[in-house]
C-alpha atoms as an extended CHARMM CRD file, in Angstrom:
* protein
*
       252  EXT
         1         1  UNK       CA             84.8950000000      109.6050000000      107.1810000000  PROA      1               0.0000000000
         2         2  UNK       CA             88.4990000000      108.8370000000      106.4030000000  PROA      2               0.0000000000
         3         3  UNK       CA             91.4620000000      107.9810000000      108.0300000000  PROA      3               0.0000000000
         4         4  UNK       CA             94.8510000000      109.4940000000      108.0930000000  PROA      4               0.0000000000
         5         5  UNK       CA             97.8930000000      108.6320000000      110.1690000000  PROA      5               0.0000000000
         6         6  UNK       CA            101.8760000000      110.4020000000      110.0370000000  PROA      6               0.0000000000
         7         7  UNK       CA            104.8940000000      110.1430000000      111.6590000000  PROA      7               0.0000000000
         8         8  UNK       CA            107.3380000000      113.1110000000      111.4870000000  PROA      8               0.0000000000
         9         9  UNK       CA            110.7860000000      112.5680000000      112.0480000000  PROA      9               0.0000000000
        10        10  UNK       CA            112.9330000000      115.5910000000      110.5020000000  PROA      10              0.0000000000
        11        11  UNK       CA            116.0400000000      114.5910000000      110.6330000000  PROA      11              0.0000000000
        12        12  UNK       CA            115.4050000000      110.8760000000      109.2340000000  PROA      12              0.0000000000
        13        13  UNK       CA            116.5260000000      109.9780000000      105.2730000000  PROA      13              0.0000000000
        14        14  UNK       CA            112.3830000000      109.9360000000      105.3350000000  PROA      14              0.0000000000
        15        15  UNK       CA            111.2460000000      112.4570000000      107.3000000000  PROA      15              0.0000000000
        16        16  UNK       CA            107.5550000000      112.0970000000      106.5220000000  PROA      16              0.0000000000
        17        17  UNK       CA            105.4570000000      108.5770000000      106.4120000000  PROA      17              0.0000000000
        18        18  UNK       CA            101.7300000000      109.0200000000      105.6160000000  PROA      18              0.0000000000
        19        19  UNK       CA             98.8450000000      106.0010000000      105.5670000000  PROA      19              0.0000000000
        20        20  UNK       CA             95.0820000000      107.1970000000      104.3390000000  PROA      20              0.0000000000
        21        21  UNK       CA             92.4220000000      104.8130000000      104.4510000000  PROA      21              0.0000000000
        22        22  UNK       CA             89.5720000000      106.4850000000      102.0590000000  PROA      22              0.0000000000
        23        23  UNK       CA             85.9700000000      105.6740000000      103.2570000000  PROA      23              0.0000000000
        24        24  UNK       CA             83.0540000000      106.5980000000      100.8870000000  PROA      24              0.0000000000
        25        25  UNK       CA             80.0970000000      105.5110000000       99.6840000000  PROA      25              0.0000000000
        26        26  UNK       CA             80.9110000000      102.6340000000       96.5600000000  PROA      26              0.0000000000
        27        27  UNK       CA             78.4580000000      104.3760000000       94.2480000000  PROA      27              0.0000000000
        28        28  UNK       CA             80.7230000000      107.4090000000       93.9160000000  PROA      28              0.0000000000
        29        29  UNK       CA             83.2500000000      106.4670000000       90.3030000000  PROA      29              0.0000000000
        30        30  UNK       CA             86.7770000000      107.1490000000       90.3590000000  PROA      30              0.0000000000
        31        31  UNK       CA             90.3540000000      106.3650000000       89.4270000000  PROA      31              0.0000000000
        32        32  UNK       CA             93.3290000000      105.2070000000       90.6140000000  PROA      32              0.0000000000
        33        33  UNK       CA             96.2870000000      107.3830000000       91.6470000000  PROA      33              0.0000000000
        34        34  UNK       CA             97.6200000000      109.0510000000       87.7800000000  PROA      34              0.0000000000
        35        35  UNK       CA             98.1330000000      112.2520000000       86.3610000000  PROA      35              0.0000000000
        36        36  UNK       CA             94.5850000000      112.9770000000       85.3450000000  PROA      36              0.0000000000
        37        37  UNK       CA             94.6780000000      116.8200000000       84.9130000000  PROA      37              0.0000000000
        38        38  UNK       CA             96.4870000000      118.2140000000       81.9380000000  PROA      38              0.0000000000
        39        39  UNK       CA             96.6090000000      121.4560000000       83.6650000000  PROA      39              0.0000000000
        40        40  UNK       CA             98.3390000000      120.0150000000       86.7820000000  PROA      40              0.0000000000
        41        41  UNK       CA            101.0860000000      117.6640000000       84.5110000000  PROA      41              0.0000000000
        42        42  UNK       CA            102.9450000000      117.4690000000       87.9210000000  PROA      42              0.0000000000
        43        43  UNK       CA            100.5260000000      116.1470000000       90.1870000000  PROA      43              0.0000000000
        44        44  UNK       CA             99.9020000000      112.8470000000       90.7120000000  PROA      44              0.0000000000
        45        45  UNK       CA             96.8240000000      111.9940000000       92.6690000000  PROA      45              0.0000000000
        46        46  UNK       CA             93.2810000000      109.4660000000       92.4480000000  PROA      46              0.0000000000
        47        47  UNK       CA             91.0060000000      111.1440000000       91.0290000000  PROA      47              0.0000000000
        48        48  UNK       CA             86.8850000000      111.5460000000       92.2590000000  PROA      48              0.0000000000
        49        49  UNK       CA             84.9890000000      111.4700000000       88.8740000000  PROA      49              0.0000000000
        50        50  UNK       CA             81.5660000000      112.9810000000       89.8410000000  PROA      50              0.0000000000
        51        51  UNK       CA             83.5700000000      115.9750000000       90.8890000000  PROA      51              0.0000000000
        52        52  UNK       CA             86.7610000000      116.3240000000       89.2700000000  PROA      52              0.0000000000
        53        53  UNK       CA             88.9920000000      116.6160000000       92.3380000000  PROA      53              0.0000000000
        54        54  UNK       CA             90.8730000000      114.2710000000       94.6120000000  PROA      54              0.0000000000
        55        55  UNK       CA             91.1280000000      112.9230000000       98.0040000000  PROA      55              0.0000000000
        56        56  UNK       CA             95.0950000000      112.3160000000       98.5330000000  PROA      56              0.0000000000
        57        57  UNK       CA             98.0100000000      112.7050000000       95.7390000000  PROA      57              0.0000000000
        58        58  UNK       CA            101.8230000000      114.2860000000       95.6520000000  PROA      58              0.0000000000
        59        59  UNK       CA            103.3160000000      116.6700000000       93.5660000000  PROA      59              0.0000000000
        60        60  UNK       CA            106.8340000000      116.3830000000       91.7190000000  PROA      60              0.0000000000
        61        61  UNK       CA            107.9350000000      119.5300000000       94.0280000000  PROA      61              0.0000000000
        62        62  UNK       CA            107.4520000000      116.5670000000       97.1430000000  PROA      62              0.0000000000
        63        63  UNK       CA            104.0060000000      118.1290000000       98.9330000000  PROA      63              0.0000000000
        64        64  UNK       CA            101.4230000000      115.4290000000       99.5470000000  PROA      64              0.0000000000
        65        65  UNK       CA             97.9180000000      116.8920000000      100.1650000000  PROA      65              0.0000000000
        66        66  UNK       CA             94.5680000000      114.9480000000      101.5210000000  PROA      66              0.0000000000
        67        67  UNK       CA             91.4790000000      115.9330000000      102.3700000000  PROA      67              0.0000000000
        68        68  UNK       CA             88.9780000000      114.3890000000      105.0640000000  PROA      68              0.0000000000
        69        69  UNK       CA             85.3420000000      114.9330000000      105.7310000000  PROA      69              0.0000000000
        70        70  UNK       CA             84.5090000000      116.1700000000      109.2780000000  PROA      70              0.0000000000
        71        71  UNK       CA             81.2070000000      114.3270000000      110.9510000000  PROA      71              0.0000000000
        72        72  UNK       CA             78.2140000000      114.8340000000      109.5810000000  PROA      72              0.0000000000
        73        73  UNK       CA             79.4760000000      116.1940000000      106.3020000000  PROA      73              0.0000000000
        74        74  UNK       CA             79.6460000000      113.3230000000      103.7100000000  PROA      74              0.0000000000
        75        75  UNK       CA             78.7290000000      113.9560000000      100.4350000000  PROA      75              0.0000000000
        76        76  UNK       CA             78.6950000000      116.6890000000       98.2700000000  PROA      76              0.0000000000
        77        77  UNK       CA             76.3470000000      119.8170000000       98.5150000000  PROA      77              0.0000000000
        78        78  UNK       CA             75.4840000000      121.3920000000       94.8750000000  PROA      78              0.0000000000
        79        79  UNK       CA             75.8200000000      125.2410000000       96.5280000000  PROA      79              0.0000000000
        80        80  UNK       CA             78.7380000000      124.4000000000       97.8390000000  PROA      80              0.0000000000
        81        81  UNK       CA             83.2800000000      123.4420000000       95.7860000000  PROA      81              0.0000000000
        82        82  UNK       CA             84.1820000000      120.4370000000       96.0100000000  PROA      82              0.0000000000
        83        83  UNK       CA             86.6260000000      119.4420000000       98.9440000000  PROA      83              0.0000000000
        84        84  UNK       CA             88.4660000000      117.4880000000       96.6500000000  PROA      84              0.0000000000
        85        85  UNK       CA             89.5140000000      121.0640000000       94.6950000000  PROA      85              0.0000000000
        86        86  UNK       CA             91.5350000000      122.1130000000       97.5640000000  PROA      86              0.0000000000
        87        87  UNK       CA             93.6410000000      119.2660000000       97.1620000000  PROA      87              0.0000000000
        88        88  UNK       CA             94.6570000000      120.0580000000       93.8140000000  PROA      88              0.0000000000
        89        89  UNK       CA             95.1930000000      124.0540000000       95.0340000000  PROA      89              0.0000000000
        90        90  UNK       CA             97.1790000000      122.8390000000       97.5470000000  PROA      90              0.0000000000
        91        91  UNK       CA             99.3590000000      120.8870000000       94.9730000000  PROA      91              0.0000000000
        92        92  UNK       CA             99.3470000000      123.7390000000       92.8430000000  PROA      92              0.0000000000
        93        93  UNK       CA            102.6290000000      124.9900000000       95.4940000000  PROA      93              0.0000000000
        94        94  UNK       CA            105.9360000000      123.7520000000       95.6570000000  PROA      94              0.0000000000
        95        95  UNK       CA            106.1360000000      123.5530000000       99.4240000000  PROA      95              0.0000000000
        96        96  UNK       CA            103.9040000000      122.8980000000      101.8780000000  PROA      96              0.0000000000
        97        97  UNK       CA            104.3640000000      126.1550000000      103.7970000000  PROA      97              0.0000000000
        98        98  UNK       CA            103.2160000000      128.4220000000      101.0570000000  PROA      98              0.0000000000
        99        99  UNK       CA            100.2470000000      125.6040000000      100.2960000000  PROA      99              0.0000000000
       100       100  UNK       CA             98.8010000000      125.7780000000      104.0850000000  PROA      100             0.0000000000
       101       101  UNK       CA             99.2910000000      129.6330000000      103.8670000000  PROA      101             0.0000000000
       102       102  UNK       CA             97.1570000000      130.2690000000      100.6120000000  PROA      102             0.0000000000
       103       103  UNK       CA             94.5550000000      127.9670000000      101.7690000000  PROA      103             0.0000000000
       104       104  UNK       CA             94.5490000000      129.0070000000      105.1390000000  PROA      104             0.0000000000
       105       105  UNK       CA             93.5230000000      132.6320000000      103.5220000000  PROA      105             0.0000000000
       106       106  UNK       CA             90.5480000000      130.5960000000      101.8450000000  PROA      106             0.0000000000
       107       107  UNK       CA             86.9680000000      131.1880000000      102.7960000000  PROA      107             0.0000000000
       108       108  UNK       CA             85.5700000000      128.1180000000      105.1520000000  PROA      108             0.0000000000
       109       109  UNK       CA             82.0510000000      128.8830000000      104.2760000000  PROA      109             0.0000000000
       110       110  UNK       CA             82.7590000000      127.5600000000      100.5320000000  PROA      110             0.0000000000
       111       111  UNK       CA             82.8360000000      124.2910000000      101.4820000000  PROA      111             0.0000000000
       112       112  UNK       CA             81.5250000000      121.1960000000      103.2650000000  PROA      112             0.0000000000
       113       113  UNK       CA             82.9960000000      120.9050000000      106.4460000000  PROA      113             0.0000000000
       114       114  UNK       CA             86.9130000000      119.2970000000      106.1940000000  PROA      114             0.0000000000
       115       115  UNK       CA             89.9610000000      118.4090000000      108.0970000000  PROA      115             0.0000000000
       116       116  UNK       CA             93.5130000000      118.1300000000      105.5740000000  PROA      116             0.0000000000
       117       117  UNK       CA             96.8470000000      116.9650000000      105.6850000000  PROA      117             0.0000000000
       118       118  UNK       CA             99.3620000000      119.5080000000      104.0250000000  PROA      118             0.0000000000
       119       119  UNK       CA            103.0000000000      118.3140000000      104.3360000000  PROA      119             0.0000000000
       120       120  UNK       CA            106.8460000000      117.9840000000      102.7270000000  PROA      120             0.0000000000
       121       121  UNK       CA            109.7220000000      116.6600000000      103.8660000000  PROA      121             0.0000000000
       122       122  UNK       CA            110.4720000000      119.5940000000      105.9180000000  PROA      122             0.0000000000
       123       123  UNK       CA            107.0990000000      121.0350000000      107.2060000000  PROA      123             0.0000000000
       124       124  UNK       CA            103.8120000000      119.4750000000      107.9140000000  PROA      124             0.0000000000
       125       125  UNK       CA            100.1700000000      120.7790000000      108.6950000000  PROA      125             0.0000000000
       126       126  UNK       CA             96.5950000000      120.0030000000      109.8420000000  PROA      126             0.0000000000
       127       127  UNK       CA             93.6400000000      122.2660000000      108.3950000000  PROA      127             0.0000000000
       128       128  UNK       CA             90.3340000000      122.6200000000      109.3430000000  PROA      128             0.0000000000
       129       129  UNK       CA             87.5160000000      124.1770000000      107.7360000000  PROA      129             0.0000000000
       130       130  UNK       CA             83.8600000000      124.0960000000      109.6710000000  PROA      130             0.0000000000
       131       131  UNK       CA             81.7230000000      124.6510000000      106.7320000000  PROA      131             0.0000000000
       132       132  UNK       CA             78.3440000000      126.7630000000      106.0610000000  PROA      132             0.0000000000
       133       133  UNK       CA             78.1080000000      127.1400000000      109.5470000000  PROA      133             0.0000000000
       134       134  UNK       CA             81.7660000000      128.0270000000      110.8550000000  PROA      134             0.0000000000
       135       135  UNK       CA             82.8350000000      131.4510000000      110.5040000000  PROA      135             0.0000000000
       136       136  UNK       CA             84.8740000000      131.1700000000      107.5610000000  PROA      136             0.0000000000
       137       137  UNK       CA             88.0130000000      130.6400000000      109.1060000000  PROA      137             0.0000000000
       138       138  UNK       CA             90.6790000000      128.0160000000      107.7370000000  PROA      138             0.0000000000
       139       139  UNK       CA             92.7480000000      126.9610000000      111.0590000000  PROA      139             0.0000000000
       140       140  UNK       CA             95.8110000000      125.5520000000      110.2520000000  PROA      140             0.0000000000
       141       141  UNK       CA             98.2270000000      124.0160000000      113.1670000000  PROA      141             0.0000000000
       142       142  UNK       CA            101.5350000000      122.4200000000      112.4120000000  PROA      142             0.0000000000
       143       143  UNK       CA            101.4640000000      118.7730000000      112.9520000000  PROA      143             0.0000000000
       144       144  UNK       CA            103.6460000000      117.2340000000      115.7980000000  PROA      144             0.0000000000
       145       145  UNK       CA            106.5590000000      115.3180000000      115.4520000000  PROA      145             0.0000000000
       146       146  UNK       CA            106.4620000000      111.5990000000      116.3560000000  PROA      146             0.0000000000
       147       147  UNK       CA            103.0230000000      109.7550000000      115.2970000000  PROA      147             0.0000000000
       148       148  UNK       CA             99.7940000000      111.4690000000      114.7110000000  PROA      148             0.0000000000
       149       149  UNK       CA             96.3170000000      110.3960000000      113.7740000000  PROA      149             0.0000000000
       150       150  UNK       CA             93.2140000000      112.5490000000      112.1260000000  PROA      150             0.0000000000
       151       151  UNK       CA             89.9890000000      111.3840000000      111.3690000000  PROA      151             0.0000000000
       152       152  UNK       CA             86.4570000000      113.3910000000      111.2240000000  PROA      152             0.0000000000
       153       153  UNK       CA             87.0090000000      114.7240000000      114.7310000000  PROA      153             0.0000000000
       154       154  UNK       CA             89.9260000000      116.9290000000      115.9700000000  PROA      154             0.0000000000
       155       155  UNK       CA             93.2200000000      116.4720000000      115.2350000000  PROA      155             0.0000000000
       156       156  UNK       CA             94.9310000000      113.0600000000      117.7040000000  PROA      156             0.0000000000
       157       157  UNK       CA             90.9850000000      113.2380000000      119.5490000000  PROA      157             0.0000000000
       158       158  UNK       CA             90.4380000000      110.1620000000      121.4660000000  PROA      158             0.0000000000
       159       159  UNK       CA             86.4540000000      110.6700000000      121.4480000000  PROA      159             0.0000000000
       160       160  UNK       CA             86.8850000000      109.1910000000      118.1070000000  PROA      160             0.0000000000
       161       161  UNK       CA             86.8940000000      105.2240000000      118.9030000000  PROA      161             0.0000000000
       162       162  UNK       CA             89.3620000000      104.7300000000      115.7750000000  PROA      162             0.0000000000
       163       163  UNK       CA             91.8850000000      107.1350000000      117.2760000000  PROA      163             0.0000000000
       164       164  UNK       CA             91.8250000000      105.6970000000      120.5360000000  PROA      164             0.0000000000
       165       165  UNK       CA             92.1660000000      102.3170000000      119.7290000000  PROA      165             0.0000000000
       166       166  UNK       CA             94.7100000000      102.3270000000      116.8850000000  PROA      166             0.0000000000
       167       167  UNK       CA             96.9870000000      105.8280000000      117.7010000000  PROA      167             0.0000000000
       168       168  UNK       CA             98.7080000000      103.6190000000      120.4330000000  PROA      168             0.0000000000
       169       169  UNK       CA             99.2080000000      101.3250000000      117.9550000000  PROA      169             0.0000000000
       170       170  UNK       CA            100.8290000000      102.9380000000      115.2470000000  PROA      170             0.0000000000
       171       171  UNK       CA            102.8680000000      104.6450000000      117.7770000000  PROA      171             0.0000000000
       172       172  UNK       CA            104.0910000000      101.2050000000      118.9400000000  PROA      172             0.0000000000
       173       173  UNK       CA            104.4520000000       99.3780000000      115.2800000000  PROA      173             0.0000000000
       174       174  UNK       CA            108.6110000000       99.3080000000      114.0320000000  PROA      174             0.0000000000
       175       175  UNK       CA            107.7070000000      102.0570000000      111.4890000000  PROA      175             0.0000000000
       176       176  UNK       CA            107.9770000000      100.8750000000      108.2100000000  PROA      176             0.0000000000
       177       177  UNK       CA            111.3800000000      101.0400000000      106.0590000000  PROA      177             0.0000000000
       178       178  UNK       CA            110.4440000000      102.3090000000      102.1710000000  PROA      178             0.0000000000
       179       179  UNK       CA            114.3970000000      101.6590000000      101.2060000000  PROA      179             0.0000000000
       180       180  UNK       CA            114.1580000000       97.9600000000      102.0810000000  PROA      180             0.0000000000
       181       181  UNK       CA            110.5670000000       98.0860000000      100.3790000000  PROA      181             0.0000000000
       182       182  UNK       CA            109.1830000000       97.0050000000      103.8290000000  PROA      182             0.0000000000
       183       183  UNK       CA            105.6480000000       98.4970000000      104.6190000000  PROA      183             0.0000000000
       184       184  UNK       CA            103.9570000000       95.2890000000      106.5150000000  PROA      184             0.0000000000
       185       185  UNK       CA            103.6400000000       97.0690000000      110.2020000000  PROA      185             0.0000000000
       186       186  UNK       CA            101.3370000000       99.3080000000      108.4490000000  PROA      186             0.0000000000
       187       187  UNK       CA             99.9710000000       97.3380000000      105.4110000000  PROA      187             0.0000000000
       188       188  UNK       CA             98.5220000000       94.9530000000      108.7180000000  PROA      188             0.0000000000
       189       189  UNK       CA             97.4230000000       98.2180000000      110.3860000000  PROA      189             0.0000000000
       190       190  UNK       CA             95.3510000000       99.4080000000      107.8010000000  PROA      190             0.0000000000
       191       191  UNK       CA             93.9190000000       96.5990000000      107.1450000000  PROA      191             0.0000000000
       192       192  UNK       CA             92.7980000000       95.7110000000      110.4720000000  PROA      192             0.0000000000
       193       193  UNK       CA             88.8620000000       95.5430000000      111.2300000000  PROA      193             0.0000000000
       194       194  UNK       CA             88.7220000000       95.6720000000      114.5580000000  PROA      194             0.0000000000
       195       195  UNK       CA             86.2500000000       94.4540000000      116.8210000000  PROA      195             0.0000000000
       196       196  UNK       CA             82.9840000000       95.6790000000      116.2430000000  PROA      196             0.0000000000
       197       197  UNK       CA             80.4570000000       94.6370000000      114.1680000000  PROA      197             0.0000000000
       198       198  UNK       CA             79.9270000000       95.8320000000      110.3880000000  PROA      198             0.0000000000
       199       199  UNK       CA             78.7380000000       99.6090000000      110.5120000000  PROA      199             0.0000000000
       200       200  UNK       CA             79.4200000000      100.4300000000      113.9800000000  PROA      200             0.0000000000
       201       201  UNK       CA             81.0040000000      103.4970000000      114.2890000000  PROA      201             0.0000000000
       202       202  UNK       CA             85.0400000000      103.7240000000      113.7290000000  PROA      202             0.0000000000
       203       203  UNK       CA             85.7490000000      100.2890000000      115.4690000000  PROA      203             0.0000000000
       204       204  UNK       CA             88.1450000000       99.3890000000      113.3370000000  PROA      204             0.0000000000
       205       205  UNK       CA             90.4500000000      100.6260000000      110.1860000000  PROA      205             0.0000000000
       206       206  UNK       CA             88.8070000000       99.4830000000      107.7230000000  PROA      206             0.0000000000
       207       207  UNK       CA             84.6850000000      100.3460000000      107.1670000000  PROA      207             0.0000000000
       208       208  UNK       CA             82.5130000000       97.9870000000      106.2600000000  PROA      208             0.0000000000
       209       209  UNK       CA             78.6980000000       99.4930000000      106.4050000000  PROA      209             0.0000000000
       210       210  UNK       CA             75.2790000000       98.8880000000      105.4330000000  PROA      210             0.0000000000
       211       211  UNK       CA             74.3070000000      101.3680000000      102.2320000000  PROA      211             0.0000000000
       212       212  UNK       CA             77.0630000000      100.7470000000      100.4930000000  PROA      212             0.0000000000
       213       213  UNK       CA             79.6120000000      102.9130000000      102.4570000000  PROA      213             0.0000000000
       214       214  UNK       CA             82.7080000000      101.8310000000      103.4380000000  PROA      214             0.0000000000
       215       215  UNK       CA             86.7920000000      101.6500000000      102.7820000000  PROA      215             0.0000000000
       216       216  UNK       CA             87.2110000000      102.1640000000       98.9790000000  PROA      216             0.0000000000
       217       217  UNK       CA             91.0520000000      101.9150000000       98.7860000000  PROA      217             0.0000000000
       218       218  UNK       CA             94.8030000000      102.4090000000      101.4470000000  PROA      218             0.0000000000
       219       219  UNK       CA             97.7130000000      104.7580000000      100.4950000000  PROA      219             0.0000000000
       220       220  UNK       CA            100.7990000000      104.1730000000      101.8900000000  PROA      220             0.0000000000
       221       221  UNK       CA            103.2100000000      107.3730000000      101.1720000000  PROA      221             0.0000000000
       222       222  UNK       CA            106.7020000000      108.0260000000      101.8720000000  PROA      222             0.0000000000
       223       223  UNK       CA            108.9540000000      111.5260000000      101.2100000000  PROA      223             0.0000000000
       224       224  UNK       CA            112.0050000000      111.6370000000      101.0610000000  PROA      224             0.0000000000
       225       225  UNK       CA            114.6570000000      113.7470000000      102.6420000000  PROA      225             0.0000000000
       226       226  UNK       CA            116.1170000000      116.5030000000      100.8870000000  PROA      226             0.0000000000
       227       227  UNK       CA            119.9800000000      115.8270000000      100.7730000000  PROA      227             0.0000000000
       228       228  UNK       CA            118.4540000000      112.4280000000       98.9600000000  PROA      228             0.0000000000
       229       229  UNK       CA            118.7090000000      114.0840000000       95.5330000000  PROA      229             0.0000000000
       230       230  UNK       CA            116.6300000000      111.8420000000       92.3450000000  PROA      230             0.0000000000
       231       231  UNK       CA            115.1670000000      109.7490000000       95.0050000000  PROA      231             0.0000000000
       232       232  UNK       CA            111.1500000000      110.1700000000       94.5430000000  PROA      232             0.0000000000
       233       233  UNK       CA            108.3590000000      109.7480000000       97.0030000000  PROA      233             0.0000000000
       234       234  UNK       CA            107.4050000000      106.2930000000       97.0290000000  PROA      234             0.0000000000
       235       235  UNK       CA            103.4090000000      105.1030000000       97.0970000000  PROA      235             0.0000000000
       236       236  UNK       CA            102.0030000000      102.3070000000       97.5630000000  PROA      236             0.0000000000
       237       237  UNK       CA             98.5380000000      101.8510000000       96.4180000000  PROA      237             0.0000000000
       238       238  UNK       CA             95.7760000000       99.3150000000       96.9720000000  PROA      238             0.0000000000
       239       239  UNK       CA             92.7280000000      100.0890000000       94.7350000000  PROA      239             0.0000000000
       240       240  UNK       CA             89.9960000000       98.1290000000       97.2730000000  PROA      240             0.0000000000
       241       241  UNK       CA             90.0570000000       97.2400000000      100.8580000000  PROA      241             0.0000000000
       242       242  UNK       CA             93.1530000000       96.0990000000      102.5970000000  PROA      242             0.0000000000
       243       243  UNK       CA             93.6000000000       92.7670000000      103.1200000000  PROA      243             0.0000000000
       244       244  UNK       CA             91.3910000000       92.1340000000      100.1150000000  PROA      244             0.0000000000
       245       245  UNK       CA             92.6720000000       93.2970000000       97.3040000000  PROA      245             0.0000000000
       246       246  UNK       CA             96.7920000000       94.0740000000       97.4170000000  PROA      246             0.0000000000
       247       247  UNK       CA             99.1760000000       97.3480000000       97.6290000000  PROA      247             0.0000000000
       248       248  UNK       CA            101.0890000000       98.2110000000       94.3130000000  PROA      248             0.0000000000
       249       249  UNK       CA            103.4340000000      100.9500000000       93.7190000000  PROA      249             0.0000000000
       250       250  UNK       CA            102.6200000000      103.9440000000       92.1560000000  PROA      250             0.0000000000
       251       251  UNK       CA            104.3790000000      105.2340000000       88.8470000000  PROA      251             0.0000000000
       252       252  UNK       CA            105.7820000000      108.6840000000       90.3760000000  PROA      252             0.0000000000
């Protein structure tokens, strides 16, 4: 399961601020945040190697797309796409309305079960897809203003332990300020391991699990607003656990 936290505030000079912890198994190969798809020369995005899709990435149009796995549903199923192609349809739009639209009009049933994060500076969704076993319906639900948190459950559900002990926390960290290059409140948040012992069930941010799952890297995103013309999204990076290995900025 992964991690994903946002905090909407339309009429700030950065309307959107994203954080994604990404928690998989170690085994799985893959590459830092680039353009890795010469058919998508606008998308920049990590890429999963055994599949050939993505968990999080932006587009130069300013969407950011991510993709979760809902419980019970990690790893890939050889009947079944790859989760990590809907990111890269999503980025295939130039707004985040018409990306949560096309993929809303998706068939569930094609994939493993998901939760995603569809957003721009001006609009910003949650999508859910139940699998094999749903009925083949994409929900999509705009996400709330203010600070919200998603991780294999519902969307800002306190029956997940990671939810209820760190969405009153994010909500209460001075959010971060990307024009003063200042992202410690939540470089410290994602970072943090809790309380509970290694492997027990979303204690803390970061995962660290018998059988070699666990938190594999920490994106830090920011867009910008829209009467901010040539500023890009800014995205810091840290290719390993955080507060192991360190956040770098990403070449957008």
């Amino acid at each position: 399961m992964c991690t994903v936290v946002t905090l909407r505030r339309p009429d700030h000079r950065w309307p959107l601020l994203l954080a994604a912890n990404r928690d998989e198994m170690a085994s799985r190969p893959w590459r830092r945040p680039g353009r890795h798809w010469p058919d998508r020369p606008n998308v920049v995005a990590g890429m999963d190697e055994l599949a050939g899709g993505t968990w999080l990435g932006v587009n130069d149009e300013g969407v950011v797309a991510g993709i979760l796995n809902r419980k019970n549903s990690l790893g890939p199923d050889p009947n079944l796409r790859s989760r990590g192609e809907l990111v890269l349809e999503a980025l295939d739009h130039a707004d985040a309305v018409e990306a949560a639209s096309a993929l809303g009009a998706l068939d569930g049933r094609s994939y493993r079960a998901f939760n995603m994060v569809i957003a721009d500076n001006r609009d910003a969704f949650w999508l859910k897809g139940l699998g094999p076993g749903g009925d083949g319906r994409v929900a999509v639900a705009e996400l709330p203003e203010g600070v919200a948190m998603l991780t294999s459950l519902e969307l800002n559900d306190r029956a997940s332990g990671r939810i209820a002990t760190y969405l009153p926390r994010f909500s209460a960290a001075p959010p971060p300020d990307p024009d003063a290059g200042n992202w410690q409140s939540w470089e410290t948040l994602v970072a943090d391991r809790g309380s509970g012992a290694a492997g027990e069930d979303e204690r803390g941010m970061v995962i660290v699990a018998d059988g070699g799952f666990g938190t594999l890297s920490s994106s830090l995103i920011a867009l910008p607003s829209a009467d901010r013309a040539g500023l890009r999204p800014a995205w810091r990076f840290c290719a390993g656990r955080p507060g192991e290995a360190p956040f770098e900025d990403v070449a957008l």
